[in-house]
C-alpha positions in Angstrom: 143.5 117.7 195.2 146.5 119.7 194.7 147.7 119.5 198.4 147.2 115.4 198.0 149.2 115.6 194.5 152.1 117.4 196.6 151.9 115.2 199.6 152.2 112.2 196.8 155.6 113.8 195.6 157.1 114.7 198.7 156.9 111.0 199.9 158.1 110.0 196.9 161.4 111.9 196.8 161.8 111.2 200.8 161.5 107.8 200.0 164.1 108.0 196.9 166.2 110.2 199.0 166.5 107.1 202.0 167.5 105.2 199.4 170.6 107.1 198.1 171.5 107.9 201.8 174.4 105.2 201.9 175.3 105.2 198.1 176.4 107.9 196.0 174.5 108.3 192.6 176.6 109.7 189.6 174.7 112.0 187.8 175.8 114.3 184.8 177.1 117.8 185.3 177.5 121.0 183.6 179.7 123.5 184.6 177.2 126.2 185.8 177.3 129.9 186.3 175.4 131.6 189.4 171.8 132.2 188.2 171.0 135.7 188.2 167.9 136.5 190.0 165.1 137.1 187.0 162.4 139.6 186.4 159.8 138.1 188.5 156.1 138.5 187.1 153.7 141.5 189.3 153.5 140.3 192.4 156.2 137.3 192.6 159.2 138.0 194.6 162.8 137.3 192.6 164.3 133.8 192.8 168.5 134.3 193.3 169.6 129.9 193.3 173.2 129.8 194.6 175.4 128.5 192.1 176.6 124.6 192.5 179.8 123.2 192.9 181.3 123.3 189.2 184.0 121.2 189.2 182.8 119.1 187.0 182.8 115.7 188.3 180.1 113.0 189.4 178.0 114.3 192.3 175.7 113.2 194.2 171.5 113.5 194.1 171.8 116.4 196.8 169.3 118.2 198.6 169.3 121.3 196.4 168.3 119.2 193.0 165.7 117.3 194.9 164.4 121.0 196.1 165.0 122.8 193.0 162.9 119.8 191.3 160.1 120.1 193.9 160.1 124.0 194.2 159.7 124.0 190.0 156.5 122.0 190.4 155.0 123.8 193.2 155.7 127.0 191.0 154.3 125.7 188.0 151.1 124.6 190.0 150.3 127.8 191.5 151.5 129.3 188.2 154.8 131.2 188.9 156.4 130.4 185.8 159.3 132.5 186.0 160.0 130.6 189.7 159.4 127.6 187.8 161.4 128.5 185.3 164.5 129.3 187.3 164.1 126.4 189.6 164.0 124.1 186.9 166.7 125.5 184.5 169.3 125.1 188.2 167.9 121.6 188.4 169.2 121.0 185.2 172.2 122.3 185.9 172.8 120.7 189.0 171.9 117.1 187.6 172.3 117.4 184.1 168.6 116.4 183.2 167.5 116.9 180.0 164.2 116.7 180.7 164.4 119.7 183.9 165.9 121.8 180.8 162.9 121.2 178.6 160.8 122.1 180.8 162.5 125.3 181.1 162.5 126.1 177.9 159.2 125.6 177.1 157.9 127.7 180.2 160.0 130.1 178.9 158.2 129.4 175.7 155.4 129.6 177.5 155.8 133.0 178.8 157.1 134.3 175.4 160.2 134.9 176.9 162.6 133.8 173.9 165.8 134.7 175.7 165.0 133.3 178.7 163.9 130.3 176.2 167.4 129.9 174.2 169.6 130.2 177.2 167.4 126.8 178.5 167.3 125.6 175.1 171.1 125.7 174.8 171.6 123.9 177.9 169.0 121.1 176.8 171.1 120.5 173.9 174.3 120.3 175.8 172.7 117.6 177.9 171.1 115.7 175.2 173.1 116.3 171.7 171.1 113.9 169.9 167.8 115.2 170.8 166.6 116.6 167.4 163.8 118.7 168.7 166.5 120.5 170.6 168.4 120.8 168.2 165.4 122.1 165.8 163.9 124.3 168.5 167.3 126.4 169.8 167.3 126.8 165.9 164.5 128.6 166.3 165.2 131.0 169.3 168.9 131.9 167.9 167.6 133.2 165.2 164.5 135.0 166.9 167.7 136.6 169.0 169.4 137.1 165.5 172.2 134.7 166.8 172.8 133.4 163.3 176.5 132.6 163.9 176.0 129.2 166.0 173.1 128.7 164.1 174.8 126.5 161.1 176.7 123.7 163.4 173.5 123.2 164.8 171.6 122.5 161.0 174.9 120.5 160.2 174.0 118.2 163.6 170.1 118.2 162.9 171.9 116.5 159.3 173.5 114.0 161.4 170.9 113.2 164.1 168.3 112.8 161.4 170.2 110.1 159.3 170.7 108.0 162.3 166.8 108.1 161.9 166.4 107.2 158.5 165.1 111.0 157.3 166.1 113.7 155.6 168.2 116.0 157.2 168.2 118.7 155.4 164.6 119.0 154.8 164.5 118.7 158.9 166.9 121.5 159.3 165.0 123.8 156.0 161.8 123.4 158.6 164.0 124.7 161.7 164.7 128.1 159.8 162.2 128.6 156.9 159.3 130.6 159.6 161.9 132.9 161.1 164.1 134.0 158.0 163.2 135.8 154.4 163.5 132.9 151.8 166.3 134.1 149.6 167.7 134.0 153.5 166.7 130.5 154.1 167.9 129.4 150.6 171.1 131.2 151.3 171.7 129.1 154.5 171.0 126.1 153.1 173.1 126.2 150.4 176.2 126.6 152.8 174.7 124.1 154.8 174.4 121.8 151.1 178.3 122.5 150.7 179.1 120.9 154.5 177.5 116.8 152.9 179.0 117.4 149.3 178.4 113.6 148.8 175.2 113.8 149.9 172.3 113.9 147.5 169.7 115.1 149.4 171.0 118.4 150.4 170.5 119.3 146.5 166.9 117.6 146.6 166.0 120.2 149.6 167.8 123.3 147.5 165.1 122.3 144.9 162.5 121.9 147.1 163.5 125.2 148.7 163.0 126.9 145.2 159.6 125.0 144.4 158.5 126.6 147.7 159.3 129.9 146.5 157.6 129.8 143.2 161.1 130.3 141.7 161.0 127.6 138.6 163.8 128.4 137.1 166.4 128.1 140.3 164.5 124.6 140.9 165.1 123.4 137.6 168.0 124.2 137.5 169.1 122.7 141.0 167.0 118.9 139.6 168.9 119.3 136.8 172.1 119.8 138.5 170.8 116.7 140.8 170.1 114.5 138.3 173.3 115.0 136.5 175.4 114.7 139.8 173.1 111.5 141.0 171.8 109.4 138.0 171.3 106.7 139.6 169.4 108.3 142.7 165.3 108.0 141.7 164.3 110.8 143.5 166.3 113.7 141.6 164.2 112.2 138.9 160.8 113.1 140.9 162.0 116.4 141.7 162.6 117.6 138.4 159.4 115.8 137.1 157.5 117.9 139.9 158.8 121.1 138.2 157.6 120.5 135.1 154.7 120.2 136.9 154.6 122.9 138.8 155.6 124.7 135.4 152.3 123.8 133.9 154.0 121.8 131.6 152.0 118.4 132.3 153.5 116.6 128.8 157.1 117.4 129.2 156.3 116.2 133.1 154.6 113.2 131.5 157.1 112.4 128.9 160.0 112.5 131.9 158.6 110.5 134.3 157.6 108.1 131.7 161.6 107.7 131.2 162.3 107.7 134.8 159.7 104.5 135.1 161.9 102.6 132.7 165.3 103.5 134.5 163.9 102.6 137.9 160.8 100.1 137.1 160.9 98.9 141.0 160.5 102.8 142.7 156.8 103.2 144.3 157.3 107.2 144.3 158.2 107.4 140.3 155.5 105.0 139.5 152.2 106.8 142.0 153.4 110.2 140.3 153.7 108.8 137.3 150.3 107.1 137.1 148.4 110.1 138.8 149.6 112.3 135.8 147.8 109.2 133.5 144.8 109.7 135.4 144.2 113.5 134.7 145.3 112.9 131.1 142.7 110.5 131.2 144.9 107.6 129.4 142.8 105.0 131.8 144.2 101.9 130.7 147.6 102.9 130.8 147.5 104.5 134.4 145.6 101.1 135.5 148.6 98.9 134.5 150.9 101.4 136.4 149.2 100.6 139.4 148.7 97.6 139.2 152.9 97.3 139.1 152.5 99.5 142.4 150.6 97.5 144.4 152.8 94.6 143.8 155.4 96.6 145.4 153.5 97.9 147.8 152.1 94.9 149.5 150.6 96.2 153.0 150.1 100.1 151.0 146.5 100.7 150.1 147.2 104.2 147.8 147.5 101.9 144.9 144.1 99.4 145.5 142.0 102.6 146.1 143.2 104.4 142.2 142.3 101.1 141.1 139.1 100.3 142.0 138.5 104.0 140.7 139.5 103.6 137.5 138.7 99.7 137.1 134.8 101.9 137.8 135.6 104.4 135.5 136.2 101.8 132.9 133.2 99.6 133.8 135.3 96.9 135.3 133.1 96.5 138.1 134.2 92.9 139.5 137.7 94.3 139.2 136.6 97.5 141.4 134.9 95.4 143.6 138.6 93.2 144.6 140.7 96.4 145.0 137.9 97.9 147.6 137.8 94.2 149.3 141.5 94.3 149.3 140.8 97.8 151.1 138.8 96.0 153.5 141.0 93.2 154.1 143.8 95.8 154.6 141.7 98.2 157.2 142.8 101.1 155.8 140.3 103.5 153.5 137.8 101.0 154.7 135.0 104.3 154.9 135.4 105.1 150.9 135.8 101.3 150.1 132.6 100.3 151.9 131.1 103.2 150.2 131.9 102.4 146.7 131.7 97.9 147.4 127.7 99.4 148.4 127.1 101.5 144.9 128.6 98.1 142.9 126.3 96.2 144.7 123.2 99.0 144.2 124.2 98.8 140.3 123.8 95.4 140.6 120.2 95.4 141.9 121.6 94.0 145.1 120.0 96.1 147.6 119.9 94.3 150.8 123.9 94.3 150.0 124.1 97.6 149.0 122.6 99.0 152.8 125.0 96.3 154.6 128.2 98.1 153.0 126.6 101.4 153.5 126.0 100.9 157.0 129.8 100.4 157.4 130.5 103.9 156.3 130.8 105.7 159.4 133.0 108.5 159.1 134.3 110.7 156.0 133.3 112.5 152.7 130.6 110.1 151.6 129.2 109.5 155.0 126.2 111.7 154.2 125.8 110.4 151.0 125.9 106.3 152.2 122.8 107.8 154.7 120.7 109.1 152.5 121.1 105.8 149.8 120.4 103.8 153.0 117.1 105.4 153.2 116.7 105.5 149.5 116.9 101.8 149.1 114.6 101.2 151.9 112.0 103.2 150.9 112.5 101.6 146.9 112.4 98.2 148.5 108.8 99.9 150.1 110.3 99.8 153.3 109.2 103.5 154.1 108.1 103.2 158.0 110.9 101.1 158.3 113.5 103.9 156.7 112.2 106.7 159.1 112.1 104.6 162.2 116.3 103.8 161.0 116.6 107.7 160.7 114.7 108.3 164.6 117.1 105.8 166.0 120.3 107.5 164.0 119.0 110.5 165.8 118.4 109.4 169.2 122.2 107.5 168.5 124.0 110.5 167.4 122.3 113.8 169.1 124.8 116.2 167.9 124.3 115.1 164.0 120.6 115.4 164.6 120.0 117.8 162.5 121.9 116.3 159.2 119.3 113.1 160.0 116.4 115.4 159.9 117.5 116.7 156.4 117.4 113.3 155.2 113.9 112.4 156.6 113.3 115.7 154.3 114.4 113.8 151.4 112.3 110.8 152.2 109.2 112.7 153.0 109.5 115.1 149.9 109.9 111.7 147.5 107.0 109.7 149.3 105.3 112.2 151.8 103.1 115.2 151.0 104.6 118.8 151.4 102.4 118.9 154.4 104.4 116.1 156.3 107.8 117.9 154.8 106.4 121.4 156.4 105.9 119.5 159.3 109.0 117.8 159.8 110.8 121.0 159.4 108.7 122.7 162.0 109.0 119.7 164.5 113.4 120.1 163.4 113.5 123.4 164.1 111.5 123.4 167.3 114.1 120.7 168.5 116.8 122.7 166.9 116.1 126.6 167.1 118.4 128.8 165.4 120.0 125.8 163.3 121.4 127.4 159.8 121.0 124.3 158.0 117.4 123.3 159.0 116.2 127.5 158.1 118.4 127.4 155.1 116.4 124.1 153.9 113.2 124.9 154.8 113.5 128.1 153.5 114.4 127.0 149.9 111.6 124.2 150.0 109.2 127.1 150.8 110.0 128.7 147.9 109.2 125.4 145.8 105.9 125.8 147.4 105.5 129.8 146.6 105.6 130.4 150.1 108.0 133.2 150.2 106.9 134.1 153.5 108.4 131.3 154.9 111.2 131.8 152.9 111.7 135.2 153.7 111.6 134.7 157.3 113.8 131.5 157.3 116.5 133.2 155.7 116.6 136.6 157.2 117.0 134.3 160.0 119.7 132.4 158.5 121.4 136.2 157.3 121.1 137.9 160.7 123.1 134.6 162.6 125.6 134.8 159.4 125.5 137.8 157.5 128.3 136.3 155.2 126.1 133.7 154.5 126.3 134.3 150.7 123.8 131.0 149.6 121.0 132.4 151.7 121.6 135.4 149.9 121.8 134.5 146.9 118.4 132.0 147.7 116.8 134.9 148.8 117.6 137.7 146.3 116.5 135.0 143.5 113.3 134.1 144.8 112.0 137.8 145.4 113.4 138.2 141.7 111.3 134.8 140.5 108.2 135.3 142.5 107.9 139.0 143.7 107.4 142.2 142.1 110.6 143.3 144.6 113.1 143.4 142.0 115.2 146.2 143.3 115.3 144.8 147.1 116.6 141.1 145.0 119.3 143.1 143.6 121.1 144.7 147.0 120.4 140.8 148.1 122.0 139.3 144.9 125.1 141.9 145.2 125.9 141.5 148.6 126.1 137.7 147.6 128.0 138.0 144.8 130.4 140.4 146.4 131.1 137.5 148.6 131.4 134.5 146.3 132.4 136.4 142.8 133.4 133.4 141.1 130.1 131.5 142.2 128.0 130.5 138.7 124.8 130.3 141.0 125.1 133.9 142.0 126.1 135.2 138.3 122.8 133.1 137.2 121.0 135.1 140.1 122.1 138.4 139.2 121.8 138.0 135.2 118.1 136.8 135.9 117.2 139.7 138.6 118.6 142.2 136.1 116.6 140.6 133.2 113.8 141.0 135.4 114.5 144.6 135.8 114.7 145.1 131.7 118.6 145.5 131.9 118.7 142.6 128.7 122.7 143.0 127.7 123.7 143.0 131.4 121.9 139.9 132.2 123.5 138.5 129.3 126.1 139.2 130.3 126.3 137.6 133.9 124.0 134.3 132.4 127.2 133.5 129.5 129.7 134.0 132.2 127.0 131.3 134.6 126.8 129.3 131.9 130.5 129.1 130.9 131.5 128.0 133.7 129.1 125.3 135.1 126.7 124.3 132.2 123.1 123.9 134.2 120.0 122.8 132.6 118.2 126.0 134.8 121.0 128.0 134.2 120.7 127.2 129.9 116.8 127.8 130.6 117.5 131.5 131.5 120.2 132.4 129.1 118.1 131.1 126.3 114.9 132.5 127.6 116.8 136.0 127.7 118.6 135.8 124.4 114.7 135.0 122.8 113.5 137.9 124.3 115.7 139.9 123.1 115.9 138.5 119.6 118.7 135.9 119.4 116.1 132.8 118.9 119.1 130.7 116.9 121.3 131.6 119.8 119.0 130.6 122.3 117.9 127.5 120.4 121.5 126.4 120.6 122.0 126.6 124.4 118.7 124.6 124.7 119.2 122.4 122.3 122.9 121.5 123.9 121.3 120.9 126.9 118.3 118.3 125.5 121.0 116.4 123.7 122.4 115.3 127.1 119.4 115.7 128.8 116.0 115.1 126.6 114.0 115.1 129.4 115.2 118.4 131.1 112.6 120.1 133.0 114.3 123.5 133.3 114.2 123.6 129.4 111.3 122.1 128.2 109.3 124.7 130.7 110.3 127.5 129.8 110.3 126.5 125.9 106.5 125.3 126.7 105.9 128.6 128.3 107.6 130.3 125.1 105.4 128.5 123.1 108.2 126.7 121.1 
C-alpha cells in the first residue's frame, strides 16, 4: 500500500512537472540561509539541503522543491521526522508554501523539539501573516525559548487578524500566552498590549477577564469599573462588571446592576440571558419568564431562551405554555433530546400514555436518556403491556450490544415491580453470565440481595465489585452498611464504612453509614454525631429514621420526635419512619 501511495505521487508531480516544462511559474520566495545539517534521531544519517538561490525574485517550480516536497513525505512515512522535518522546512523556503512550513513546525512539534519548532513557526508566519494560528502558535514557542521581545508585535497582529474575523483579539492573544507565563506575567503583557488599541474597548474587557481568572476581585472590579466609565454606551462592560459581583458572592448587588443594565440596553441578548438566569436562582419565576420571553424575540433561530421557558412555564404549572417552547425546540432541531423528554412527561401528566412513549422514544442521546427508557417500560407495563415492555427492552438489547447492560437494569425494575424476586434473581444471573465482571450489574444485584437478606450474595457481589475498583466507595459504603444492619460483624463494617468515607467525605450516605455502624457498636454521641451532619445535609426519610431511632435510645424522645415528625409532615406515608416508630412501639 505504501509503495502504490508513492508510485501515486511520483506520477503526479512528473505529470505537473511536464506541464511547467515550457512556462515558468512564479512562486513566492524567502531569502534563505543554508540549512545546517540537524541532529538526526539513532540511526538516521544527517540531512545538509544546499541553500537556494536567494535573490529574491519569482522562480521557477524547480527540481529541488519538487524533491524536497517528495523526500519530506517519504520521511514522514517511514517515520524520519527530523528528515521530514528538514526537507520540508527547505521546501518552504524554496517556494514559499505555507503549508510545507506547517508541516514543519508541527513535526517539530511532534518530536518536542521547540526550537526546531519556532524557527519553522517563524517562517510560517512570514509566508502567511494573516494566519492566526501562526501567529498564536509561534506565540507559544517564543516564549517556551523565553524570546519575549518579538513576542508583543506578534499579540498586537493576532489583535488585527482577529477583528478582520469579527472576534476578540485580545482574548485571542490572552489564550496565546496565559499556559506558558505566571499570571501577574500574563496580566502584565496584556496590559501593554491594552495600551497599543487605546480606543478599543475590548482590550479592558480582557484585563477584567484576566483578573476574574485569577480570583483577583478587586483588580477586576476595578478594571469593569474603569470599562464602564470609559465605554457607557458599550453593553458588555456592563456584563463584566455584573459577572464580578457575581463572582464576589454578591448575587443582589449583581441582580440590582444588571437589572439597570436591561433598561439602558433593552435590545442586548447577553444582558438579558444573565440577567434572567440570576431571576431563576432567586426564584422570582414570573419575572425571569417575561425576561425570556423578550429574549427569544431577539433571538429568533436561538433555542437557550425556549428551553428556560418551558422550564419555568413547568415550574409554574403552565403546562400548555411548556409544551410550545419544547415544540418550538423541536421545530428548531436543536435540544430536541431534553425537549422530547420533557413534551413526553406533559403528556404522562396528562394521562396521555400512548403520547407520552412516542416522545420518549425520541430521546436518544443525553442526561435523561436513561430515565425516558425506563418511563417507556413504566407506561407499558401500567397500560398492562408487561410481555410487550420486556420483549421492547430484548430488542433495545440486541439493537445496542454495548448498552446491554443499562437495558438489563431496567428489566430489573420491571421484574422487581411485576415479577417475583425469583425472576429478578434470575435475570441478574442470566446478565451477569452474558456480562461477567460488569460493575454495574454486581453492584445491583448485590444491593437487591441485601433487600432479600441474602448477604451472601451481597458479600460476594461486591467484593467482586471492590477487587475490580477498590476506589469504588458506594460498594463500600453498600457493603459496610449491610454487615452493620444484618450481621453481628460490626467491627469488619467499620474498616468498610472508613475506607468509603475516606474516599467520599462529604457523601451524606456514607456519614448515615458510619453513624449507624458506630450506634451499632454502642458508640451513641459519635453516631450522633455523623447521623446530624447526614441529616443536615440531604434530609432522608431512612436517614431521619436512624437519627431519631438513636436520639430515643439514648434519651432525646422530643428530639427524635421532631426529626420524625418533619419527615411525616412531607411524607405521611414514609416507610423508613413509620418502621422503625412501629418497631419502637410509638
Amino acid at each position: 500500500m505504501f509503495m502504490l501511495q508513492l508510485l501515486q505521487r511520483v506520477l503526479i508531480l512528473t505529470f505537473f512537472w511536464s506541464l511547467v516544462g515550457c512556462q515558468s511559474v512564479p512562486v513566492k520566495t524567502v531569502p534563505a540561509t543554508t540549512a545546517a545539517p540537524l541532529s538526526s534521531e539513532p540511526g538516521e544519517p544527517s540531512v545538509e539541503i544546499k541553500s537556494p538561490d536567494s535573490s529574491g525574485r519569482a522562480t521557477e517550480l524547480t527540481q529541488d522543491i519538487v524533491f524536497n516536497l517528495l523526500a519530506g513525505e517519504v520521511a514522514a512515512q517511514r517515520g524520519a521526522l527530523s528528515e521530514a522535518y528538514a526537507y520540508q522546512l527547505q521546501a518552504a523556503r524554496l517556494s514559499g508554501d505555507a503549508r510545507s512550513a506547517e508541516r514543519a513546525t508541527r513535526l517539530a512539534l511532534h518530536m518536542d523539539k521547540d526550537d526546531l519548532a519556532v524557527r519553522a513557526a517563524s517562517l510560517w508566519v512570514d509566508l502567511a501573516p494573516e494566519d492566526l494560528t501562526a501567529r498564536q502558535l509561534v506565540v507559544v514557542l517564543m516564549l517556551r525559548q523565553n524570546e519575549e521581545a518579538p513576542v508583543l508585535e506578534h499579540l498586537k497582529a493576532i489583535v488585527q487578524i482577529s477583528e478582520n474575523m469579527d472576534e476578540n483579539g485580545f482574548l485571542n492573544a490572552m489564550a496565546a500566552i496565559n499556559r506558558e507565563l505566571k499570571r501577574d506575567t500574563v496580566r502584565k503583557l496584556m496590559r501593554k498590549l491594552v495600551l497599543a488599541f487605546p480606543d478599543d474597548p475590548r482590550g479592558g474587557y480582557a484585563l477584567a477577564i484576566a483578573a476574574l481568572v485569577d480570583k483577583d476581585f478587586a483588580a477586576a472590579e476595578q478594571e469593569a469599573d474603569r470599562l464602564v466609565a470609559a465605554q457607557p454606551d458599550w453593553p458588555k462592560g456592563y456584563l463584566v462588571l455584573g459577572r464580578v459581583y457575581l463572582a464576589q458572592g454578591d448575587k443582589a448587588q449583581a441582580k440590582t446592576f444588571l437589572a439597570d443594565a436591561v433598561s439602558r440596553f433593552p435590545e442586548d441578548p447577553l444582558l438579558i440571558s444573565a440577567y434572567a438566569r440570576l431571576l431563576v436562582d432567586a426564584k422570582e419565576l414570573q419575572p425571569a419568564y417575561e425576561q425570556f420571553l423578550k429574549l427569544e424575540e431577539i433571538e429568533q433561530e436561538g433555542d437557550s431562551a425556549s428551553y428556560w421557558l418551558g422550564l419555568i412555564a413547568l415550574e409554574l404549572g403552565k403546562d400548555e405554555a411548556a409544551r410550545e417552547h419544547f415544540l418550538r425546540l423541536i421545530s428548531l432541531n436543536k435540544r430536541a433530546d431534553v425537549a422530547a423528554y420533557y413534551l413526553g412527561r406533559i403528556a404522562e401528566n396528562r394521562a396521555q400514555p400512548k403520547q407520552a412513549i412516542e416522545w420518549y422514544q425520541r430521546v436518544e442521546s443525553g442526561e435523561f436518556n436513561d430515565e425516558a427508557q425506563v418511563r417507556i417500560v413504566r407506561l407499558m407495563a401500567s397500560e398492562g403491556a408487561v410481555g410487550e415492555a420486556l420483549d421492547w427492552l430484548q430488542r433495545k438489547r440486541i439493537q445496542y450490544p454495548d448498552q446491554a447492560a443499562r437495558f438489563y437494569l431496567i428489566e430489573v425494575e420491571l421484574l422487581r415491580d411485576h415479577g417475583t424476586p425469583e425472576q429478578v434473581m434470575a435475570l441478574f444471573d442470566t446478565a451477569i453470565g452474558a456480562m461477567p465482571g460488569n460493575n454495574d450489574l454486581l453492584y445491583a444485584r448485590g444491593l437487591y440481595a441485601a433487600t432479600q437478606k441474602r448477604v451472601d450474595i451481597l458479600e460476594r457481589d461486591l467484593l467482586q465489585v471492590i477487587n475490580n475498583d477498590p476506589k469504588h466507595a458506594d460498594a463500600l459504603n453498600a457493603l459496610g452498611y449491610t454487615l452493620a444492619d444484618q450481621t453481628n460483624r460490626h467491627q469488619e463494617a467499620l474498616d468498610y464504612i472508613r475506607r468509603a468515607l475516606a474516599l467520599k467525605p462529604d457523601s451524606a450516605a456514607i456519614m448515615d453509614s458510619m453513624g449507624w455502624v458506630l450506634f451499632r457498636l454502642g458508640r451513641y454521641q459519635e453516631a450522633i454525631g455523623y447521623l446530624r451532619q447526614a441529616f443536615d445535609k440531604l434530609p432522608d426519610p431512612e436517614i431521619a429514621a436512624h437519627l431519631g431511632e438513636v436520639l430515643w435510645v439514648t434519651g432525646e424522645q422530643q428530639q427524635a420526635r421532631q426529626v420524625w415528625q418533619g419527615i411525616l409532615d412531607e411524607s405521611p406515608e414514609s416507610e423508613h419512619v413509620l418502621e422503625v416508630m412501629r418497631r419502637l412501639k410509638i
